[in-house]
PLY file of the C-alpha trace (Angstrom):
ply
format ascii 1.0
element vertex 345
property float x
property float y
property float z
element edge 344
property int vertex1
property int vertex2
end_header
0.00 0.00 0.00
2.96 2.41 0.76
4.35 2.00 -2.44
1.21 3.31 -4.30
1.36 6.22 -4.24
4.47 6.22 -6.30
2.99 3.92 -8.99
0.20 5.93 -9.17
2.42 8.66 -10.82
3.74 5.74 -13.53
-0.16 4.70 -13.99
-0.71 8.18 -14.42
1.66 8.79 -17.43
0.83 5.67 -18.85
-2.92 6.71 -19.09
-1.81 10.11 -20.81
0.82 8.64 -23.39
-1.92 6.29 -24.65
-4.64 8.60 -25.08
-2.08 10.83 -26.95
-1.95 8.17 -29.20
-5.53 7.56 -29.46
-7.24 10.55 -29.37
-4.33 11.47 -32.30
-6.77 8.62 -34.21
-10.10 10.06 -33.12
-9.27 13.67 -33.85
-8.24 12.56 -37.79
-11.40 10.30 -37.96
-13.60 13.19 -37.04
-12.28 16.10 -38.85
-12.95 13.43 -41.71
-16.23 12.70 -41.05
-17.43 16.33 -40.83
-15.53 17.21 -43.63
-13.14 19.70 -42.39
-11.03 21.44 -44.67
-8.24 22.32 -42.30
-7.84 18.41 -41.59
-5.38 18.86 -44.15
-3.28 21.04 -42.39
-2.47 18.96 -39.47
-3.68 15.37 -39.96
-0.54 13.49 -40.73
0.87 14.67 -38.01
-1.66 14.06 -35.22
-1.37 10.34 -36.99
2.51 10.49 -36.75
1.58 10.70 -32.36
0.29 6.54 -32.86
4.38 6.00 -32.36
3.14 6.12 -28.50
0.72 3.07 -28.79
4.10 0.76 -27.93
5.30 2.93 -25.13
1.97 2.66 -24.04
2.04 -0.74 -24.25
4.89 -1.42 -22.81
4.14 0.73 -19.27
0.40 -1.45 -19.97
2.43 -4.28 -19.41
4.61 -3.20 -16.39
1.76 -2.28 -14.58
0.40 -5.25 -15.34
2.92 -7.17 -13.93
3.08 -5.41 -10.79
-0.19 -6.22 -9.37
-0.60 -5.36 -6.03
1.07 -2.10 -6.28
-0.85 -0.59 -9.36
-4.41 -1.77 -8.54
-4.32 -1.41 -4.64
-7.56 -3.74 -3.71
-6.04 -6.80 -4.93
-3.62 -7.10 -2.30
-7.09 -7.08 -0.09
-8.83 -9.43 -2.28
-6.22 -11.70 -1.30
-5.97 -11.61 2.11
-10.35 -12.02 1.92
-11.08 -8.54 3.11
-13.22 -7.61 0.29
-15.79 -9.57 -1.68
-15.03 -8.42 -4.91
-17.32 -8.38 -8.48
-16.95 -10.79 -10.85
-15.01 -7.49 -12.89
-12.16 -7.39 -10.41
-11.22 -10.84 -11.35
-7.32 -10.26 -11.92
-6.85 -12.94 -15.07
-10.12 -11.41 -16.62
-8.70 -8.00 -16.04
-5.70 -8.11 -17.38
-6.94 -10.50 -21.22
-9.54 -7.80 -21.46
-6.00 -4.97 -21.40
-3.54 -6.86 -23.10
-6.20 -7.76 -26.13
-7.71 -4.64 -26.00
-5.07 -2.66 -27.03
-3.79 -4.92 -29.29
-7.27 -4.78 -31.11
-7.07 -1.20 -30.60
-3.80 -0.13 -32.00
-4.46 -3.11 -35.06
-7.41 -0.60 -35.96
-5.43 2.68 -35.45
-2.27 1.53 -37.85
-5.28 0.47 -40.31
-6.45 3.64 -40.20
-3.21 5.48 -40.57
-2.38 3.40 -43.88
-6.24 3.93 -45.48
-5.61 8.07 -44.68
-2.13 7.57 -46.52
-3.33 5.74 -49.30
-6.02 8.66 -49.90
-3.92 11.28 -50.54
-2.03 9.34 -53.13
-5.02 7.27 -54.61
-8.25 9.20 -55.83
-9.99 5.63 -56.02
-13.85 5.48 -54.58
-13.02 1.82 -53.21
-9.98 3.16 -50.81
-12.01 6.62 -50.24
-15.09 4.55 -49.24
-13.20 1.64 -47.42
-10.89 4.59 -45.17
-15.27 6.30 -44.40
-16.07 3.08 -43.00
-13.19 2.78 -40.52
-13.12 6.25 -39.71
-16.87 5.50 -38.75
-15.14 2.84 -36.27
-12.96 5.08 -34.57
-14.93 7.35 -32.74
-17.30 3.70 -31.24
-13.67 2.30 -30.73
-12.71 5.38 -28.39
-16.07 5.42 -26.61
-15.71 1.67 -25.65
-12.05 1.53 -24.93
-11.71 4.35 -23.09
-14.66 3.55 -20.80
-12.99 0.05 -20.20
-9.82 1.84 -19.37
-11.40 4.56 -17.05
-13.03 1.50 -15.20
-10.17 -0.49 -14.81
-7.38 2.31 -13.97
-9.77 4.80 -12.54
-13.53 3.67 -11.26
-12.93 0.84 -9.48
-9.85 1.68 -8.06
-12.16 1.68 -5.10
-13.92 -1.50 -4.61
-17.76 -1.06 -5.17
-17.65 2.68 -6.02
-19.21 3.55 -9.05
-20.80 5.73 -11.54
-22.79 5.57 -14.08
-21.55 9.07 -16.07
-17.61 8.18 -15.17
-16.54 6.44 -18.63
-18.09 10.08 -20.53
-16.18 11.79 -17.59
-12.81 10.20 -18.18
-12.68 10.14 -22.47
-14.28 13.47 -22.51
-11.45 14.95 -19.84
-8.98 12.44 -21.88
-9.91 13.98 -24.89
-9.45 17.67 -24.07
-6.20 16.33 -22.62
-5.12 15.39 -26.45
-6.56 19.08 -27.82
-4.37 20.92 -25.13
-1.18 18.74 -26.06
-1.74 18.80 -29.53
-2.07 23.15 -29.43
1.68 22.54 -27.83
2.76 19.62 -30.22
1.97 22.01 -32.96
3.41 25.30 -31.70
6.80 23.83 -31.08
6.95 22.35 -33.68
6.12 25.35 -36.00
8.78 27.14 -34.04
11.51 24.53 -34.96
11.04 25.36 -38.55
12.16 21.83 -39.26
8.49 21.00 -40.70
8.19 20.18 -44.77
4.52 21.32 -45.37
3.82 24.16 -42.73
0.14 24.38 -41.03
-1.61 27.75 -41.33
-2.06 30.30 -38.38
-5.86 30.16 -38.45
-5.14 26.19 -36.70
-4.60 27.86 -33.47
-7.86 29.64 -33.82
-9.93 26.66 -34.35
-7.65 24.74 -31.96
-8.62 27.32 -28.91
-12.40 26.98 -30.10
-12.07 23.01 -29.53
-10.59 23.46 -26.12
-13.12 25.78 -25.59
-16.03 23.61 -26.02
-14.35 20.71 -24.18
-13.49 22.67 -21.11
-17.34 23.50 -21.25
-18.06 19.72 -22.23
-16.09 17.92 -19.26
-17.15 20.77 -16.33
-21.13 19.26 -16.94
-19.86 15.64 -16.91
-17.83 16.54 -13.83
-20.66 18.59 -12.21
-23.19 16.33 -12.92
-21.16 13.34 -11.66
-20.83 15.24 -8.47
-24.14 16.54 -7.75
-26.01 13.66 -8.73
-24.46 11.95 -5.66
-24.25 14.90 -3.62
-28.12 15.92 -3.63
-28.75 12.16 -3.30
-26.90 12.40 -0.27
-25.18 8.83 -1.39
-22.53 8.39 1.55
-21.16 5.34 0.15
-20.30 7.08 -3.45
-19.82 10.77 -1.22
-17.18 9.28 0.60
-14.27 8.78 -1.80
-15.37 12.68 -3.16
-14.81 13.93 0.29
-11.25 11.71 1.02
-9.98 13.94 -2.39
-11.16 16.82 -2.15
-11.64 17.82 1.79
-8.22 15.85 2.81
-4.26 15.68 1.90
-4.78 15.73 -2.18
-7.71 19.06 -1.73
-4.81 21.37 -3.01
-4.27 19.49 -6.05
-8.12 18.38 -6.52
-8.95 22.42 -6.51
-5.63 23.63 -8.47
-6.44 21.27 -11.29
-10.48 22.45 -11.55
-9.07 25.79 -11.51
-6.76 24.48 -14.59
-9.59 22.53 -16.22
-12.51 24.91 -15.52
-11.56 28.45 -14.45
-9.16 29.46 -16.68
-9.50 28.05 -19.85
-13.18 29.24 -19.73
-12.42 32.73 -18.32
-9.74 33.23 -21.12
-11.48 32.21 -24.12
-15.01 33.03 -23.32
-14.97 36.04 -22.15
-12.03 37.41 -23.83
-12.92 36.26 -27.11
-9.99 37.96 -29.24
-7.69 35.35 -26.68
-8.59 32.66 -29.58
-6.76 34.48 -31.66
-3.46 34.58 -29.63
-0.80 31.53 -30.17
0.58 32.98 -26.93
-2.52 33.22 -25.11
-3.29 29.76 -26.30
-0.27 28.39 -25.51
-0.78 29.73 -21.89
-3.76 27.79 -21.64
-3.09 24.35 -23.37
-0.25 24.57 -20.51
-2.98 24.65 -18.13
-5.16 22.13 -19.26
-2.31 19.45 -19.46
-0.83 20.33 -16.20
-4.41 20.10 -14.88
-5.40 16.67 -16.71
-2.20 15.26 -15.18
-3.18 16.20 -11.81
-6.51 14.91 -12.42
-5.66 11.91 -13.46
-3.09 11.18 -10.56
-5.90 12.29 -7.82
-8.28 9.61 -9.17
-6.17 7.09 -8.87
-4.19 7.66 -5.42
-6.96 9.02 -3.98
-8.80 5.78 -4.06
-6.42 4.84 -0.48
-7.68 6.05 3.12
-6.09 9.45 3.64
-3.14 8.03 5.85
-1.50 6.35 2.60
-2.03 9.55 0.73
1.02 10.75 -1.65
1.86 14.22 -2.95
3.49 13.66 -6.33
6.83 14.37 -7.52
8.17 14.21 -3.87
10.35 11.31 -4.67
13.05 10.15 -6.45
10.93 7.73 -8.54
8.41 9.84 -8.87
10.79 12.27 -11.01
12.81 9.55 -12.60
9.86 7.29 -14.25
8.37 10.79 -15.25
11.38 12.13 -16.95
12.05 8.46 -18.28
8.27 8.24 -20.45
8.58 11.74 -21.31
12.30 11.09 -22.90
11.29 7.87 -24.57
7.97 9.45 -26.05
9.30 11.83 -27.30
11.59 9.65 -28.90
9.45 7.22 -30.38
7.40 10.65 -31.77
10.66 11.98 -33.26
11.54 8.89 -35.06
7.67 9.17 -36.18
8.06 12.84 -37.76
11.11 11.51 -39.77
10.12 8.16 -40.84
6.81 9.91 -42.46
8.79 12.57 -43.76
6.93 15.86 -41.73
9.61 16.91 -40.58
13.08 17.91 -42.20
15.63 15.36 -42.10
18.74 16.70 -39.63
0 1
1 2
2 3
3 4
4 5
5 6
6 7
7 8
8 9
9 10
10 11
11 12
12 13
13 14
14 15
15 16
16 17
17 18
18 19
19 20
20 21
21 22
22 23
23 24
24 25
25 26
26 27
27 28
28 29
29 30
30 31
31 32
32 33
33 34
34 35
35 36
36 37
37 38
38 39
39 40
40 41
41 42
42 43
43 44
44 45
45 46
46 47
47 48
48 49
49 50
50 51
51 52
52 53
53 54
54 55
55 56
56 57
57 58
58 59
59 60
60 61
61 62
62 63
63 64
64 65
65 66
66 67
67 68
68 69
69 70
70 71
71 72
72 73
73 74
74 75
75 76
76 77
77 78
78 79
79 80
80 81
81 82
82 83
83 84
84 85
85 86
86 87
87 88
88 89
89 90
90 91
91 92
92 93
93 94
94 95
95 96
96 97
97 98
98 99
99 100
100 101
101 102
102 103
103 104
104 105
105 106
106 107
107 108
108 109
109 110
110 111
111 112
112 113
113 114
114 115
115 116
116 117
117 118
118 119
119 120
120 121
121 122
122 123
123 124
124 125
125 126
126 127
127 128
128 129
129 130
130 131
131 132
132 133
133 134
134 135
135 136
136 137
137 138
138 139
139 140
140 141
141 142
142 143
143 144
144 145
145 146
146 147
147 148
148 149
149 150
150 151
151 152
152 153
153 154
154 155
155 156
156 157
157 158
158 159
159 160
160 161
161 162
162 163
163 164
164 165
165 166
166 167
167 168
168 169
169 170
170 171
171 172
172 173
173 174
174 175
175 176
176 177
177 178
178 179
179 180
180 181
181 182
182 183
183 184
184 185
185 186
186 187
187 188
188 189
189 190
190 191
191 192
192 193
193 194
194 195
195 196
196 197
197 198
198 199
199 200
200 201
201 202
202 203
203 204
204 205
205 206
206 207
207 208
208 209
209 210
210 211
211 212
212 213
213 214
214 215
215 216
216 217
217 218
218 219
219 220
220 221
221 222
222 223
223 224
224 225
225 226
226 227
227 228
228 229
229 230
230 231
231 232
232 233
233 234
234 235
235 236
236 237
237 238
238 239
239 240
240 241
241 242
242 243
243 244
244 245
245 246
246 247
247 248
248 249
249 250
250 251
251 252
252 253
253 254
254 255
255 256
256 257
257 258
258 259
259 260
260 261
261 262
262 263
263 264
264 265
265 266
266 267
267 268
268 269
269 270
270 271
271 272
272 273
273 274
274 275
275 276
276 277
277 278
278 279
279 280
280 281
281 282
282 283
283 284
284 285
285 286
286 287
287 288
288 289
289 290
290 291
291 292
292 293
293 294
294 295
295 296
296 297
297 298
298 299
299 300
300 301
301 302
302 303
303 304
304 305
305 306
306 307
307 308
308 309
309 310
310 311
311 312
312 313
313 314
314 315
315 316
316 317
317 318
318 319
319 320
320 321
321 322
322 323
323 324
324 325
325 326
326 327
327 328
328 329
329 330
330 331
331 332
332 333
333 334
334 335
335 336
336 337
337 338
338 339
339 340
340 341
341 342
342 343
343 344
């Protein structure tokens, strides 16, 4: 239990490198499917972020291994404390991971090769046949990402549950990916290094996005809450009140502030803000720093308040963060240069 904390932070990065990766899938698919005209501008290289789904993997896998110390009720389950659903079964748990994402990244390098193969081939069989699975993408998020926000998240606490959580967590998830992508794309634009520049307006419609997700995850997170709350649920109130009334309040508060507060503030009622990469910038910066914290308080909040851990207040903590963040951006790198976005160095 001690040592939870401290794979809570590698769970947490985990979670965020793989929805990187596929919400990189999602956002293509969609900008498709409406028929946006700027998806031209940036869609190869929110594909070239699916060089994450085998980090991803990988850390899947670690965590996997680890048992005990990344889901903290099985160590309970063992000793018979808890009499847990037939969900929590630990084989089940970890086929339904493992084949998951194999299934999903299958789909999401499918994908990548159709939305290749239609900007070389003007055929109505590969144009048709890359409609269909971009028609599978956004389902494919919606059911993996509630599987993953029930394993990793939910039931992190034994028997607590919510009906609204899997929306919560691929919505929040999801304006994670806009927030990163707004800082993907202004770096690099600033490197200069990139063969087919992206026009300024991006930004714009970028900060509009964030916009209406920031609006988008504050009613699944408010109507999470309340519904509980005015039901006066104890049982469900309880873990609410160990997160935000306890050791991890500062950090459940500073990241609704990130979230919530100021990207809504800044772009809604300062409308010409849109306009400004800076500005922007400022509050993609927010939103990821936020979405990290949220993520982390879900899951090590799940522990009575004496086990509670403040992140990045040990060694490991730093090290494992530093480590995912190095080889991402690694695996990313060799992604921008393999598909030729970038120019060579």
């Amino acid at each position: 239990m001690e040592n939870f904390g401290s794979w809570s932070v590698l769970t947490t990065n985990f979670l965020l490198v793989l929805f990187i990766a596929l919400a990189g899938m999602v956002f293509c698919s969609i900008l498709h499917l409406v028929n946006g005209k700027w998806r031209y501008q940036v869609r190869f290289i929110a594909a070239s972020l699916a060089a994450l789904f085998p980090v991803a993997f990988v850390l899947l896998l670690i965590l996997l291994f680890n048992g005990e110390a990344t889901f903290q009720w099985l160590a309970s389950a063992h000793d018979g404390e808890h009499h847990l659903p037939a969900w929590h079964d630990y084989t089940f748990l970890v086929a339904r991971q493992i084949i998951g994402m194999l299934c999903v990244m299958a789909l999401s390098f499918y994908f990548i090769k159709l939305q290749y193969l239609t900007s070389v081939d003007n055929s109505p069989a590969v144009h048709r046949r890359f409609r269909n699975v971009a028609l599978l993408i956004p389902f494919m998020y919606v059911l993996y990402g509630t599987m993953i926000a029930w394993d990793f998240e939910m039931t992190m606490m034994p028997n607590w549950h919510s009906a609204s959580y899997g929306a919560y967590f691929f919505v929040s998830s999801f304006h994670f990916f806009l927030a990163f992508f707004v800082l993907f794309l202004f770096f690099l634009n600033r490197s200069g290094k990139l063969n087919k520049p992206f026009k300024p307006f991006v930004f714009n419609y970028m900060a509009q996005l964030m916009l209406g997700f920031t609006i988008l995850w504050t009613y699944f997170y408010f109507t999470q809450y309340i519904i509980m709350w005015y039901g006066r649920l104890p049982e469900e109130m309880g873990r609410y009140d160990q997160m935000m009334l306890h050791d991890l309040a500062p950090i459940w508060w500073t990241f609704l502030a990130l979230k919530f507060i100021i990207p809504f503030v800044t772009f809604a009622v300062w409308t010409p803000n849109r306009h400004n990469p800076v500005v922007i910038i400022a509050v993609a910066s927010c939103i990821v720093v936020g979405t990290w914290l949220e993520r982390f308080t879900w899951i090590s909040g799940s522990i009575e308040t004496e086990h509670y851990h403040i992140p990045m207040t040990s060694m490991f903590d730093i090290v494992v963060t530093i480590a995912v963040i190095a080889v991402s951006w690694f695996a990313v790198k060799l992604s921008l240069n393999k598909y030729g976005i970038v120019k060579a160095s």
